[in-house]
N, C-alpha and C positions, 0 to 999 in steps of 0.2 A: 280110463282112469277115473276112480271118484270123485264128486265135485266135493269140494271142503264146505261142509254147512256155512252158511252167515248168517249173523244174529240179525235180528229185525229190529229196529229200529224201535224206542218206547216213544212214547207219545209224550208222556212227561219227562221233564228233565230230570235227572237223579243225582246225587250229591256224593262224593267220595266219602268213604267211615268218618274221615276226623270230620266233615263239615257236616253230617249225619249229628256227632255226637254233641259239635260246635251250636245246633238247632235245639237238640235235646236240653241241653247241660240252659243256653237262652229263654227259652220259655219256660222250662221247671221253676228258673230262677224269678221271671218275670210276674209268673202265678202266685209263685209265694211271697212276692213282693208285693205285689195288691192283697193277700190275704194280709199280711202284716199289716198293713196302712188300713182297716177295717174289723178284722174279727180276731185276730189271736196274734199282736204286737209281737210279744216277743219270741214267742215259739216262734210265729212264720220267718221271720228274725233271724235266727237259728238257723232254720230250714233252709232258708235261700244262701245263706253260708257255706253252708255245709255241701248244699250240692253246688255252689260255683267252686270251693275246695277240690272236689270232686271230678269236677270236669276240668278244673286246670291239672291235677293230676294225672286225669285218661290221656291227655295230652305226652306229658314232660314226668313222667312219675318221679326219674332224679331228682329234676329242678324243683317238681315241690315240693320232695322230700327235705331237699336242702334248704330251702326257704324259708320252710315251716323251721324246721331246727335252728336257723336264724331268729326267726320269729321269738321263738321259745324262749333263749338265752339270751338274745339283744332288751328282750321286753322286761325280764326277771332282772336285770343286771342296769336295766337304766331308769326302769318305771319303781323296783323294789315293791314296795309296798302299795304304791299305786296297781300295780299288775299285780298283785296277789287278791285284790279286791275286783277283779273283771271276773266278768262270768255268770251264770245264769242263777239268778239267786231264786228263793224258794226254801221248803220247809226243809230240805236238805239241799245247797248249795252246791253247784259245779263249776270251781273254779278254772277259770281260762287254761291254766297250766295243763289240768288233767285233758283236757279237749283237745289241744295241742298235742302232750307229750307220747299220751296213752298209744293213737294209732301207729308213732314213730316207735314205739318200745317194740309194740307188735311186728311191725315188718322187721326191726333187729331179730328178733326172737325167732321168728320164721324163716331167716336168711341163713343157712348152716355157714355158710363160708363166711359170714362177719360175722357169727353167733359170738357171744361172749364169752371168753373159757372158763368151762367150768369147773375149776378151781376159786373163781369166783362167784360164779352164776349159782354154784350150788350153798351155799352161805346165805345168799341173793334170796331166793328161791324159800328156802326153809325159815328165815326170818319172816318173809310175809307171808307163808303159812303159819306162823303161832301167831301174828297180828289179827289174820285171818280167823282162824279159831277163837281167839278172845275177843275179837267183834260180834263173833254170831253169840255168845254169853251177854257181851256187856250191853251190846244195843239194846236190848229191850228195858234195863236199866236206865244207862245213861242219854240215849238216843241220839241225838245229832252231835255232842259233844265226844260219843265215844267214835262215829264215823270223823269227823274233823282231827280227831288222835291218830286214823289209820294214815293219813296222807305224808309221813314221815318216810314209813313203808313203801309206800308205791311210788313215792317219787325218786326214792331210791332208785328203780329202775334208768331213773335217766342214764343211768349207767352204760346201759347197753346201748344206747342211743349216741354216745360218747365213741364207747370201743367202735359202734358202725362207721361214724364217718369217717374216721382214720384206714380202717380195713376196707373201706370201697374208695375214698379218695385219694389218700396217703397222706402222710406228714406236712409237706409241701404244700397242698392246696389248704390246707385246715390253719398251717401259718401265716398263708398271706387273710385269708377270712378272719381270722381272729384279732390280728392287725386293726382291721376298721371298724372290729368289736371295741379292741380297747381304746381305740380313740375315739368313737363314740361316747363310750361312758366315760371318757376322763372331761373332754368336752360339757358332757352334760354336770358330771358333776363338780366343772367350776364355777359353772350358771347356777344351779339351783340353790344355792347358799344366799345369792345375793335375789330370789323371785320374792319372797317378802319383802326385802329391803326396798326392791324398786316397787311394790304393789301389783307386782303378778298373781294373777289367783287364772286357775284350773278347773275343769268341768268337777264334779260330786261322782263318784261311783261307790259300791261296794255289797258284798253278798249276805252281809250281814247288818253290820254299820255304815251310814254314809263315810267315805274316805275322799281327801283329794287326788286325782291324778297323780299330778304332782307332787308327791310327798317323798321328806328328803329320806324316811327313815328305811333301812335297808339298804339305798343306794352307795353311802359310803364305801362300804364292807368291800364292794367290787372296784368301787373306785381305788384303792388303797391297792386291791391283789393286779388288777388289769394295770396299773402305772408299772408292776414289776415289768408286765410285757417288754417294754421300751428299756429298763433295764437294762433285760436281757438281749435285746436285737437291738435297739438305737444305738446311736452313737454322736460325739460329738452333742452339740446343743440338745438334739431330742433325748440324750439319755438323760441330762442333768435339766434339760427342761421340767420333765413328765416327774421324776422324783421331787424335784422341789414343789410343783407344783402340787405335788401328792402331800408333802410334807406340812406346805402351808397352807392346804385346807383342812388337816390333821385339827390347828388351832381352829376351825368354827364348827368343824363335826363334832368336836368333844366329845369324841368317846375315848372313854380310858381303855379297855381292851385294844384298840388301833393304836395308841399309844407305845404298847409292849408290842402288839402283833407285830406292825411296820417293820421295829430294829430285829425283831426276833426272822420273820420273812428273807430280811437282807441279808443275815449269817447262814440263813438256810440256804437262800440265792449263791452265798460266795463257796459254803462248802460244796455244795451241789456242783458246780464246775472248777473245782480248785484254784478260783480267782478270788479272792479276797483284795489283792490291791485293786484290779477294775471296781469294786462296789464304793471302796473307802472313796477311790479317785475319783467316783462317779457323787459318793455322799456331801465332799466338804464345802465344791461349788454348788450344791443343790442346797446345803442349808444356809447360803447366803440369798437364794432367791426363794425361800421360805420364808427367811426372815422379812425381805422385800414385800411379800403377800402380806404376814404379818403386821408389818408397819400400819401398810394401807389401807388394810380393814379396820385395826384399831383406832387411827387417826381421823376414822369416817365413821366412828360408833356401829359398825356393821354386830346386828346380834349375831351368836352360832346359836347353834341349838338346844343347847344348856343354858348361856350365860353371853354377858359380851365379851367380844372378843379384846383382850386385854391382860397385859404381863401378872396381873394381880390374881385375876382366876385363873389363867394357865397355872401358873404353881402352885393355888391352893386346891385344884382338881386334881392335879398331880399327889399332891402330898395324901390327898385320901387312898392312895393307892397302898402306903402305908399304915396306914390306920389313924391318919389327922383327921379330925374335923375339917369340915370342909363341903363345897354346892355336890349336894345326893349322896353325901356319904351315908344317908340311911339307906340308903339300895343295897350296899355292901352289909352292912348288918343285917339284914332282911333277906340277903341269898344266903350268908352263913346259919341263919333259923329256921329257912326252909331244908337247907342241907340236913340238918340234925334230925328237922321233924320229920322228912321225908325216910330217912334211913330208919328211922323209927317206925317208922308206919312199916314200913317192906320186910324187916326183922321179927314181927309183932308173932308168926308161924312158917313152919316148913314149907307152905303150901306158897303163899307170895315171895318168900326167899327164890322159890324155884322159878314161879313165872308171872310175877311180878303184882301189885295192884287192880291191872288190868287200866282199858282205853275209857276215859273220862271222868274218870274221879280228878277232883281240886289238889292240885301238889302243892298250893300256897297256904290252903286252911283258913281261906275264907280271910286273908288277911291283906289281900295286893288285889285295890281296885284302879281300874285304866281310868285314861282321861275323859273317857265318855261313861262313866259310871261302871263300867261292864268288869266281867268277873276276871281276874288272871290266874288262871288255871297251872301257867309254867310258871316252871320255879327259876329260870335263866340260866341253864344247867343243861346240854341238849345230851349230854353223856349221864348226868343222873335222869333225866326225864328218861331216859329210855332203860335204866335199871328199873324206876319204880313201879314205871307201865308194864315189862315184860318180866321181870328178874334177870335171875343171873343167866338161864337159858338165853334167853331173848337180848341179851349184854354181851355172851359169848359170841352169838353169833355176830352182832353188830360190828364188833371190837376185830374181830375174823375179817370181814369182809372190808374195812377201814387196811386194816393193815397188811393184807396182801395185798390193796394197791399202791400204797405209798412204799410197801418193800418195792417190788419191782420196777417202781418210776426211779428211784430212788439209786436203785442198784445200776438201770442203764444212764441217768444223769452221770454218773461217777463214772462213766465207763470210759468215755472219749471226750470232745468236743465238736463233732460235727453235727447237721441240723436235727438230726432224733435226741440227740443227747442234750441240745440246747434245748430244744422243744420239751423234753423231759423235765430239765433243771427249772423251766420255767413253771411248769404247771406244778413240781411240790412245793415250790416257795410262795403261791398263789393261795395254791390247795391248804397251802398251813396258814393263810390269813384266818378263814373260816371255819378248819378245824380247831384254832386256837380260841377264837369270837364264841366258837357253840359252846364253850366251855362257863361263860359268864352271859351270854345272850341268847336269847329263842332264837336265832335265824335258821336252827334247822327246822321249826317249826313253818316256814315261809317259804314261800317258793324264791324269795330273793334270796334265800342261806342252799336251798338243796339243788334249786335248779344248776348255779354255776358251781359248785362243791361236784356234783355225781358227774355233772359233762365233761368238767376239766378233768376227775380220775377215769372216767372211761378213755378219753382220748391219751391221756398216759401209759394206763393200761397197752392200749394197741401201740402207741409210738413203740415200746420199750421191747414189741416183737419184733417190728421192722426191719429190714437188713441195714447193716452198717454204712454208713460212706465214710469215702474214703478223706479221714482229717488235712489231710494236706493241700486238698482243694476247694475251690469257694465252692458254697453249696446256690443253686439259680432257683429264682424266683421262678421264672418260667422260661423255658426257651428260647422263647423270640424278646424275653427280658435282660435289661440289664443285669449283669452279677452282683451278688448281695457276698460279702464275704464274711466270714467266722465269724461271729459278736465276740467271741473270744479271743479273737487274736487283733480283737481295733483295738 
């Protein structure tokens, strides 16, 4: 009988793949960690990111997939405008967002069995080809201002980045993760009102302008949709907690669009699962501990962000809503000049009618300087900004791809009450904080307005496929977890 060969023994020791790649992914990183500290800061900077990225993904590709998409939406949704200012600045700017989001859209895209349906993908798709097209026209024109215009477009994509995690993890695990999203950012956003008041200050970033870290502006917007979370799943103290306390930072955020969004979100939240008494029942103890926020701020002279906070300006910021005088009621006349001149400009021939201005031209007219002198280009309109840049083509599509997602979240909120349906109801009453805000605010120009606006319609999106459970039972957290029963039925 043959003898069975045997291997001969190496001389050196030899390392299994992952500690192979463990050694690789270590010293790449470590090289470009002394290049960085000596000849090229922030490229090697980059570099060594990107390959530790990289080798924690050869590892765990799931976990860093998911991580990163944490990343993504935790940081746009609690930094706002701080995280919209990270990133690799330069004579053309690469913001964080796209660094992040880009490679996650790609692996959706690539994945046929979490691909996005295209019914919406192709909407998706044909909008950022005529963005695409009018980029390669306008850059040599407008240059950096018309690339900084395209990013409306491609952040759109988070889209599919949304539909993926639901389609590869399910409803279930994306509920309990979004959970310690929104209380993260309600968290953060009861602290940050009062970080001047105490004399907190923040590192300087940004890709353009210096920003703080810390800055409140953007942050509300999510704070305001992420409290509906609790809403819709707390119960007891945490639902009338999280709404009052969304209510009573309503007074230092002074923004008037939160103002209407808030009541308007909460008839969307009660039609969406045919409870209206849960919301009222949940509303009247909550504005007794708004009012309690209220007191204490004003009794401690806490500024908001407008104005102090105090019963005098609450109702003359209110009143401009109608057309009183009143703190910024020239913002309101200044978006209805822009609306007129803008419609003007885009009517002026057949040719812009159809597909719009184009990316970087001024939609204020030279009329609306920021607080750092610099030019404001948006007219605070994110639905005429996208008429003027593309037309009516570029309008159609947009309008398309809007509202076949909030049809189908829409239609399966209304369908039942069990966790797809509440998961559902949750995400259009969120979704309509920010569709309603782009109406009077740039945030869809921000990664703080698109990033959480396209995540939360993709993961609707998928929810609204999912198979049914069955309503008469508690739907579980996790297996070996205690039962969480119906939000609807506490």
């Amino acid at each position: 009988m043959a003898s069975r060969a045997t291997r001969q023994p190496l001389l050196l020791p030899t390392a299994s793949l992952p500690h192979w790649r463990l050694v690789v992914v270590i010293t790449a990183t470590v090289m470009l960690g002394g290049l960085a500290a000596t000849e090229f800061p922030l490229i090697a900077l980059v570099g060594a990111i990107v390959v530790l990225a990289l080798g924690v993904a050869s590892f765990d590709l799931p976990m860093a997939e998911r991580a990163a998409t944490l990343l993504l939406v935790s940081g746009a949704m609690i930094l706002g405008r701080g995280w919209a200012n990270l990133g690799i600045p330069g004579a053309i700017p690469i913001p964080a967002t796209e660094i992040v989001f880009i490679p996650l859209a790609a692996i959706a895209l690539l994945n046929r069995r979490t691909r996005l349906d295209y019914k919406i993908l192709l909407p998706l798709c044909l909008y950022a080809t005529l963005v695409g097209i009018r980029l390669l026209f306008d850059f040599p024109v407008w240059g950096v201002f018309a690339v900084r215009d395209t990013t409306f477009a491609l952040e759109a994509f988070i889209l599919v980045i949304g539909y993926r995690v639901i389609m590869r993890d399910g409803v279930e695990a994306w509920y309990r993760r979004m959970r310690y999203v929104a209380a993260a950012v309600l968290i953060y956003g009861a602290v940050y009102p009062f970080l001047d008041y105490a004399g907190v200050t923040g590192p300087m970033v940004g890709l353009q302008r210096e920003s703080p870290l810390f800055d409140s502006t953007g942050v509300k917007f999510s704070v305001i949709a992420m409290s509906l979370y609790f809403v819709m799943f707390g119960k007891g103290w945490v639902r009338v907690g999280s709404l009052g306390l969304a209510l009573g930072l309503l007074t230092q955020y002074q923004a008037r669009t939160l103002y209407i969004m808030l009541p308007v979100a909460l008839i969307v939240l009660g039609w969406a699962t045919r409870r209206f008494d849960k919301i009222l029942m949940a509303t009247v103890p909550a504005l007794l501990v708004a009012a309690g926020i209220f007191v204490w701020a004003s009794s401690n002279n806490v500024q908001g962000t407008e104005g102090p906070v105090s019963t005098e300006f609450l109702v003359s910021h209110v009143d401009t809503l109608t057309g009183a005088e009143g703190p910024n009621a020239a913002t309101i006349d200044a978006r209805q000049s822009f609306f007129s001149q803008t419609i003007d400009a885009v009517a002026q021939n057949p040719g812009t009618m159809l597909v719009g201005l184009g990316l970087g031209p001024d939609l204020t007219f030279g009329q609306w300087m920021g607080k750092q002198d610099q030019l404001v280009r948006n007219p605070h309109n994110s639905y005429l900004e996208t008429f003027a840049r593309t037309g009516i083509l570029g309008f159609s599509l947009w309008i398309w791809i809007l509202i076949a997602c909030v049809r189908r979240i829409a239609i399966r909120a209304r369908s039942g009450s069990g966790l797809q349906e509440n998961f559902c109801a949750w995400i259009l009453a969120a979704s309509s904080v920010y569709l309603g805000v782009a109406a009077a605010q740039p945030i869809m120009a921000f990664p703080y307005g698109t990033v959480p606006l396209f995540f939360l319609l993709g993961m609707g999106v998928a929810a609204s496929k999912t198979p049914k459970t069955s309503e008469t039972e508690p739907y579980s957290v996790r297996s070996n977890e205690r039962q969480v029963l119906d939000p609807s039925a506490a």
